[in-house]
N, C-alpha and C positions, 0 to 999 in steps of 0.2 A: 504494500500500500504506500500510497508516495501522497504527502500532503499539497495544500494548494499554490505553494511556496515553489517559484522557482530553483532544483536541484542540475548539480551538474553530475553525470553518472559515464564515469570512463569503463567501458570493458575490454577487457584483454582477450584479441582474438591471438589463438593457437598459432606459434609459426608456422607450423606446417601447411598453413593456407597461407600461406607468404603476403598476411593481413595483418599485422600485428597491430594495432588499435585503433579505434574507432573513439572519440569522444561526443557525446551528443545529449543534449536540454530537454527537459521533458517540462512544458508549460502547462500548469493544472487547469486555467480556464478549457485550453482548447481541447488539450488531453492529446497531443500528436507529439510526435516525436521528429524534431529537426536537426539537422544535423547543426554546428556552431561551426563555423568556417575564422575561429581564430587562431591565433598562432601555437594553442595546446598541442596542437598533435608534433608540430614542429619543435617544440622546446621539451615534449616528450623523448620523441628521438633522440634530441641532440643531449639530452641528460643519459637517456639508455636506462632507466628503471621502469619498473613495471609498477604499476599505481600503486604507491602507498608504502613500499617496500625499498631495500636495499640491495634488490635482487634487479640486475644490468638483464635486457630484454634479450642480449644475447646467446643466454643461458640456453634461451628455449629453443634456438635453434641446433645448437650441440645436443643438448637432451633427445632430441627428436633426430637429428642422427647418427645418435649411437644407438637408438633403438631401433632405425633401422637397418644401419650394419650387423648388428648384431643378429638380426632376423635373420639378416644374408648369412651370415656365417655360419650362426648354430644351423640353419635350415637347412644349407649345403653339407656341411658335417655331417647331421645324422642319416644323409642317404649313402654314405661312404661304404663302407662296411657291404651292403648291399650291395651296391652300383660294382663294387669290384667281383662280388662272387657270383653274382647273377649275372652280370649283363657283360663284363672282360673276360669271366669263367676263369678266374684266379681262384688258389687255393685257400685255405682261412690263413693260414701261416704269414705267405705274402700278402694278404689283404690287411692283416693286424698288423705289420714290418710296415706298409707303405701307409697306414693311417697314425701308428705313432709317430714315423717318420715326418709326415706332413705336418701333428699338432706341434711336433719340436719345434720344426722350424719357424712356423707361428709366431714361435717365443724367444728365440734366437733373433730373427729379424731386429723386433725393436730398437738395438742396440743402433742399428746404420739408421733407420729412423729419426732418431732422438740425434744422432750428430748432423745430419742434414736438417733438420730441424733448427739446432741450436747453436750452427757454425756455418751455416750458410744459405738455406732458404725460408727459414722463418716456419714456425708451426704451420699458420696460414695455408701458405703452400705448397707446404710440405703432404700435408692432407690434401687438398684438391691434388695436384699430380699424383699422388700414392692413391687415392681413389679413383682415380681415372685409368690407372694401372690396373688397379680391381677389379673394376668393371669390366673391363679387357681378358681378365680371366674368368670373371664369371662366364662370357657372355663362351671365350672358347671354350669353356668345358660342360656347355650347353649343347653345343653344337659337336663337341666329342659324342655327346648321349645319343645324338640323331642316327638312325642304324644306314642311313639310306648315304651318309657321309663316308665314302670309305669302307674299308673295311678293319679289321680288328686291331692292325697296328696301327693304322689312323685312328681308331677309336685312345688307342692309348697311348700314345702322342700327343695330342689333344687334350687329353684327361690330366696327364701329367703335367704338359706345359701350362692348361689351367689351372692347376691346385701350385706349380711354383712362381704364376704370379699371383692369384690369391693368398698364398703363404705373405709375400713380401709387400704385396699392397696392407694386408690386414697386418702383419707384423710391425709393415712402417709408421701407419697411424697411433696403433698404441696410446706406445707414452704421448704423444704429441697431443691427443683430442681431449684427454682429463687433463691433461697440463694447461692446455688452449682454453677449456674451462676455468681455471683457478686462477688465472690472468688477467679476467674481466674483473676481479673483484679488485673493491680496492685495499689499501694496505688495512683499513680497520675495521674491516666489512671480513673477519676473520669467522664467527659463530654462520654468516650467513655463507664462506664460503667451506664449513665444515659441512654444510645440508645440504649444499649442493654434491656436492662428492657421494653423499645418498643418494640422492635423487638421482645422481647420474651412475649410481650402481642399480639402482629399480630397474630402469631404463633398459640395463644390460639382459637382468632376470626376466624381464617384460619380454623384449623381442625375444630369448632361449626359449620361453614356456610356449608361444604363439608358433612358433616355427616350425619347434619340433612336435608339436601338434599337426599344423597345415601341411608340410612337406612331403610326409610320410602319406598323410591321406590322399593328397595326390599324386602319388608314385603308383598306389594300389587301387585305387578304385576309377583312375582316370584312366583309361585306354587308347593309347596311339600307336602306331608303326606295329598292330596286330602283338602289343605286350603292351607292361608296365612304361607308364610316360616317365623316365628318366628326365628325356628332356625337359617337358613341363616343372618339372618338380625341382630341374636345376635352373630354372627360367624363371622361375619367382623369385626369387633369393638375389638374381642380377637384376630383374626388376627393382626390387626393395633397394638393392645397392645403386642405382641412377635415380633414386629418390632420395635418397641420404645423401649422394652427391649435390642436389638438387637443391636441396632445403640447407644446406651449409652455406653454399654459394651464393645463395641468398639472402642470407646475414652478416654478408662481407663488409656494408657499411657501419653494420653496428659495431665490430669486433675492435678490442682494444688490440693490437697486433704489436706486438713485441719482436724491434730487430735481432735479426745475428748479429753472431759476433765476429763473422769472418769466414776465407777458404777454408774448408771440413775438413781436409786432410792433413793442412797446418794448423792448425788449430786444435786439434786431437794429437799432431805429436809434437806442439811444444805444449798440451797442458799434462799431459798422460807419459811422455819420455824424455823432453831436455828438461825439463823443469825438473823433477825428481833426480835427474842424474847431475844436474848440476848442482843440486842440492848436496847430495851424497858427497860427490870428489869435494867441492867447495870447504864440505865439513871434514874429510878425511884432511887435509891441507891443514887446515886450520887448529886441528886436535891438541897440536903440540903450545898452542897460547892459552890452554886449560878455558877458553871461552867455551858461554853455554847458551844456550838455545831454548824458548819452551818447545821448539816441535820443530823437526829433524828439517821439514821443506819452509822453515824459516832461515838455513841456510844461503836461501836461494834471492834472498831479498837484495842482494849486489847486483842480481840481472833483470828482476821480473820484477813488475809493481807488486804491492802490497796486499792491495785486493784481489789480486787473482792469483795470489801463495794462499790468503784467508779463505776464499770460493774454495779450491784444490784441496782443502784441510777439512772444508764442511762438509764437501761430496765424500771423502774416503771414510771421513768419520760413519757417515750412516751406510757407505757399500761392506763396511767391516762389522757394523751390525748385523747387516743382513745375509751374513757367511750362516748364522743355524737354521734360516727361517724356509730351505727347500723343504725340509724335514714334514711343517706343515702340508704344503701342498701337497709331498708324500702320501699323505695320510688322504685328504680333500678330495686328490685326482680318484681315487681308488673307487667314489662312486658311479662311474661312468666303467667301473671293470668288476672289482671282485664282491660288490655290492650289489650288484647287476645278478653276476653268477650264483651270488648266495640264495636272491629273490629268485633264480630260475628253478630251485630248487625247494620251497615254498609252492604255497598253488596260487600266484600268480607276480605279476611285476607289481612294483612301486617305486614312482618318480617323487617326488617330495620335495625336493634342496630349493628348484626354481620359485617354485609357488609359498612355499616357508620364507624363503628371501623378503618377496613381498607383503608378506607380514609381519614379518620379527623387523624393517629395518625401522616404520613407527613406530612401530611399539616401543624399541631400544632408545629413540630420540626422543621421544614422546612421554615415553613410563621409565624405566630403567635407568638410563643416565640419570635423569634430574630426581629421580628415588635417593641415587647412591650420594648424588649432590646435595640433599636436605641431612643426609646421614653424618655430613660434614666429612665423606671418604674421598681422598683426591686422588680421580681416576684420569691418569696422565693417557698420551698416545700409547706410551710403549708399554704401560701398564694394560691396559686394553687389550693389547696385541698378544701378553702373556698368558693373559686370564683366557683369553681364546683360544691360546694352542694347551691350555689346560681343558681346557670342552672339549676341543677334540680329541684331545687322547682320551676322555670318559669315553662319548663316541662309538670310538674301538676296543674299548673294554666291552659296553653292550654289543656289540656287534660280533666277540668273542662268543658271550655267552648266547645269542642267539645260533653262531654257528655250532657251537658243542649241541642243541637242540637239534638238530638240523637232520638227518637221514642222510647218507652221502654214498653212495653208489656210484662206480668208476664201469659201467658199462652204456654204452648207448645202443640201446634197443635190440643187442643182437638174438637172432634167432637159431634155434636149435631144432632140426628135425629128426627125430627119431623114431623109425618106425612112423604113426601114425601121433605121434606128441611134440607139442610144439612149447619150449620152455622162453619167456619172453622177459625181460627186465627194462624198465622206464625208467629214467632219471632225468638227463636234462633237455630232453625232447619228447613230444608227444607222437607214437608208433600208430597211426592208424588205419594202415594200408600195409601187408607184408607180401613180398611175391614170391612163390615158390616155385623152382627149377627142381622139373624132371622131365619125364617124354613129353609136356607143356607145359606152358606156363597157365597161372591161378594166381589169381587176386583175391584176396579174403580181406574185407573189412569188417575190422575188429572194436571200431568206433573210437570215442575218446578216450585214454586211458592214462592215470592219474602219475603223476612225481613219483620219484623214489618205491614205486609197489614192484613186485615180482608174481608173473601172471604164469601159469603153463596152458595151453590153446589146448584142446583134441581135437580129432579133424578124424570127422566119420566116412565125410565126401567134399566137394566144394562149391555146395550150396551152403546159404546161412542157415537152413535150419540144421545141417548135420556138423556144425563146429559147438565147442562149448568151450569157455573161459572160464579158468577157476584162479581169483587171489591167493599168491602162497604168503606172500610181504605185502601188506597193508600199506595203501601209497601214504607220501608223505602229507598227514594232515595239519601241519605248523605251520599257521592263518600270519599273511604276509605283517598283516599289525603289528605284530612283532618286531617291524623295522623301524615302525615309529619313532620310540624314542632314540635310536642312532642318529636318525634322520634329522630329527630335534637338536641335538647334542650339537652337532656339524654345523646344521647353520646358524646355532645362536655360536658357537665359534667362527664361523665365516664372516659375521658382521662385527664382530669384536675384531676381529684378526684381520680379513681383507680390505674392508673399509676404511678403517683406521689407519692401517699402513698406505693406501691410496692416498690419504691426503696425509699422513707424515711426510710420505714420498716429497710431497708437494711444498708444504711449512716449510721443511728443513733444508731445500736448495737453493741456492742464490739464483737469481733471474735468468746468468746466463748457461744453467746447466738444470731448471729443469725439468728438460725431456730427458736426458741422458741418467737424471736419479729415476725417473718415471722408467727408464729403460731397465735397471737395475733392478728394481722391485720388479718387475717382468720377466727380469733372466733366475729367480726365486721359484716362479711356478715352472719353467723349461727344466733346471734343474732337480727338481721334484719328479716331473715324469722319467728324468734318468735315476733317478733313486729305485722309485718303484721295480724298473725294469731289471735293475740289479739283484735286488731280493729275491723278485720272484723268476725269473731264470737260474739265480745262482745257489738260492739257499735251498731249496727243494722242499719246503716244511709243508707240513699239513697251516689247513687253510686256518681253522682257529689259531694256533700257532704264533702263524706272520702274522696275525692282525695282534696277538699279544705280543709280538714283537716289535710291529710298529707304534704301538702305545705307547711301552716303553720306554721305544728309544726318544721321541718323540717330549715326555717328559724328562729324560735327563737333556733333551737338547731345550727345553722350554727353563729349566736352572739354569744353563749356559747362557743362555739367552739372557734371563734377568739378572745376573750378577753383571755380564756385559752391560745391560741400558741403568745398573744403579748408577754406576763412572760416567754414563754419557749427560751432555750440559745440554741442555735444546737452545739453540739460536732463532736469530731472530734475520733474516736475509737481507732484510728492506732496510732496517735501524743499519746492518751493515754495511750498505749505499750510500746511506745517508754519512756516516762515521766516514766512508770513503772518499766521498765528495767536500766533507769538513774538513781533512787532511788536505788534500789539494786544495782549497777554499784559503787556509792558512800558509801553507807553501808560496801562493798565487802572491798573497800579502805582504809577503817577508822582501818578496821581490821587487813590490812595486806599493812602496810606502805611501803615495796620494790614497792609493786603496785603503790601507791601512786606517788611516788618518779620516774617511770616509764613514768605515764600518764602527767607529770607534764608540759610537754613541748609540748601535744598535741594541737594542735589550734582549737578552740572550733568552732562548727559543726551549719551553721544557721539554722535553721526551718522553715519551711512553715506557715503560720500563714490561 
């Protein structure tokens, strides 16, 4: 209800209609609605907030597409697996080698990302040409799918050179697009750029849950080229991905765009190799005048400015935190594999992580934090980060004891004929068609038949009324609920742990490094999925086992972990600008005393501590 009072009511149209506000007078005589052709919409824009808030309009366009890269990605991923065994007729062996293979590289990427990014073409850019690269892969390994392209080594040709430039288009973006986010905020707009880092992890869980929904369903039920539409199914996903590009690109005036710092490949080896080594000899030279140093690449300050020894010291400081934290992901990746295999052996699947995400990340911002925060408990970054790889290792304690529960059977379906008896075992596949070889062949369907039971057939003839099926092992009846609370456990660790570290990532780098920390915290879950892969190739354990083994260890690396972040000081990047630019500010002075003599009477400026 609006009274009879002239009001002014701004609303905020969604970027993703590339409208983003309307302002307009609603006059109670007439009761119509006109638009106000004043200068609001203009000094909207040129402010960059969204009505009422501290939150830059830009947001909305990032938020909108990382959820729909994200669509593209997970959507294209879950038909992997498939696409190679069905439709290339690859083995599972090579089909699991060339799908871990591809998530590595994924995560590997980042790294050349973040320095292209932050040494020579600017986040900005970096993302629209890495997306435009992406696209270029989506759209080839669309057209790998088409059967009528080619034949089989064209098809994988195609397939591969589209998954390695989707690997390096999504890889490069990365760090770049949550970094590109944290950018727009300003220096004291910290609480409102810690929600956004939420928000733009929803976003991620958002487009996961939707995809791998959609994608799948259109693999199977949509029918082209006389099968399953591959193509179709890999065709949405590049769709979504030229609409991500779309809606980025169209927020280009809003974005606050932060330069490089220069050529990427100088600039990466004078911060990463003469810098440190000139540090080193400099200091070795030096040993014999008993002079001392707070920190070894202070050495280095005869060659290099001051501020980018101090950046070089902030970045190591947090990539040397981040030496236990694969361990995590360790643990995280393993839903998507041996979580997976435990539900196959249960009577049915359950997906959970995605859809829990978007409910625990209010709840935890909403209820939780500001709970712990009345309790007067100070829950720092890296405190959050601990307490979460402490959930997760509970996690796979429940997930222990649910697999010691569990019925475990190491046969798949095979068949025994003897005589006129047919001995049948079920576990991680459903038998319900068997074909039997003699002077012809006989199809007997034997219908659905349950997890983990052991059945023996008779076969009087090979009609269905002269077969008879008798249970000798009771199938597996351990109701999948059971994975609830792991499933629980994981993602209230996921939002402590991943989140949090998304925008430490971000806090703790100086401006011009970070995509290259956002890339670091990225090469955390890469070297996670080589964890995993060690274990379970190398260790041979039964499956309860290695999950009490990765608990475990997982807690002695979450001690390492916290005695490491007690010693660490958190910085402040921006105040260190600022302190950088007052050095040179006074330098500038000493030199050219009118200045001096100028500044003299300024009253000095307090700081934010």
């Amino acid at each position: 209800m609006f009274n009879t009072s002239t009001q002014l009511h701004c609303t905020a149209v969604f970027p993703a209609f590339f409208s983003c506000l309307s302002c307009r007078k609603l006059h109670g005589d007439q009761g119509k609605w006109q638009e106000e052709c004043f200068t609001s919409k203009e000094s909207i824009f040129k402010s960059g907030k969204l009505c009422g808030t501290n939150y830059p309009l830009s947001i909305g366009f990032i938020v909108v597409n990382e959820f729909c890269e994200r669509f593209s990605y997970y959507g294209m991923k879950a038909l992997l697996t498939l696409y190679f065994i069905h439709y290339l007729h690859w083995d599972k062996n090579l089909s699991t080698a060339v799908y871990h293979a591809f998530s590595s590289l994924c995560y590997f990427t980042p790294v050349l990302g973040a320095l292209i990014a932050d040494s020579w073409l600017g986040k900005f850019w970096t993302i629209t040409y890495l997306s435009i690269l992406y696209v270029i892969g989506h759209v080839v390994k669309s057209v790998g799918a088409i059967p009528d392209v080619g034949d089989s080594t064209v098809h994988t040709v195609l397939s591969m050179l589209g998954l390695i430039l989707i690997a390096f288009g999504t890889g490069g973006i990365k760090p770049c697009v949550a970094a590109f986010g944290g950018d727009q905020f300003e220096e004291e707009h910290t609480e409102e750029r810690r929600k956004f880092f939420s928000i733009f992890y929803m976003s991620i869980n958002a487009g996961s849950v939707l995809s791998t929904v959609i994608t799948p369903i259109l693999r199977g039920d949509v029918q082209c080229f006389g099968g399953d539409c591959y193509a179709l199914a890999f065709g949405v996903p590049a769709a979504l991905m030229v609409v991500a590009l779309v809606v980025f690109v169209c927020g280009s005036g809003l974005y606050k765009k932060s330069p490089p710092e220069g050529n990427v490949m100088l600039g990466f080896k004078c911060l990463w190799i003469l810098l440190p080594q000139f540090a080193i000899g400099n200091r070795s030279k030096n040993s014999k005048h008993n002079s001392k140093r707070e920190h070894w690449l202070d050495w280095a300050e005869e060659k290099y400015p001051k501020h980018l020894i101090q950046e070089i010291k902030m970045v190591m400081r947090v990539l040397v935190l981040y030496i236990p934290l694969p361990m995590f992901w360790a643990l995280f990746e393993q839903q998507g594999s041996r979580w997976t295999l435990q539900a196959t052996r249960m009577n049915m699947d359950l997906m959970l992580n995605a859809l829990l995400i978007l409910v625990f990340i209010p709840i935890f911002d909403l209820g939780v934090y500001p709970l712990i925060g009345l309790c007067r408990i100070k829950l720092t970054p890296l405190r959050k980060m601990a307490t979460g790889m402490i959930i997760a290792a509970l996690a796979f304690g429940a997930a222990t004891v649910v697999e010691l529960n569990v019925i475990v059977r190491d046969f798949l379906c095979p068949v025994f004929l003897l005589f006129f008896f047919v001995t049948l075992y079920s576990n991680f596949q459903t038998c319900s068609q068997i074909v039997l070889s003699s002077s012809e062949d006989y199809s007997i369907d034997l219908g659905l038949l349950d997890f983990g039971a052991s059945y023996t057939v008779i076969l009087r003839g090979v009609s269905a009324n002269e077969q008879a099926v008798m249970e000798d092992v009771q199938a597996n009846n351990i109701n999948i609920a059971w994975q609830i609370p792991q499933y629980v456990l994981i993602t209230a660790g996921e939002v402590m742990f991943s989140i949090t570290g998304l925008e430490f990532s971000y806090s703790q780098a100086p401006a011009s490094m970070k995509s290259v920390l956002q890339a670091g915290w990225l090469m955390t879950v890469a070297f996670g999925n080589v964890i995993v892969l060690i274990v379970a190739e190398g260790a041979g354990l039964q499956q309860w086992t290695e999950f009490l083994l990765f608990g475990g260890l997982l807690v002695a690396v979450c001690i390492i972990f916290s005695i490491m972040a007690y010693f660490y000081n958190y910085v402040n990047p921006d105040q260190l600008g600022k302190d950088n630019d007052d050095e040179e500010h006074k330098d500038l002075k000493k030199d050219n005393p009118e200045m001096m003599y100028m500044t003299a009477f300024e009253a000095p400026k307090p700081t934010k501590m």
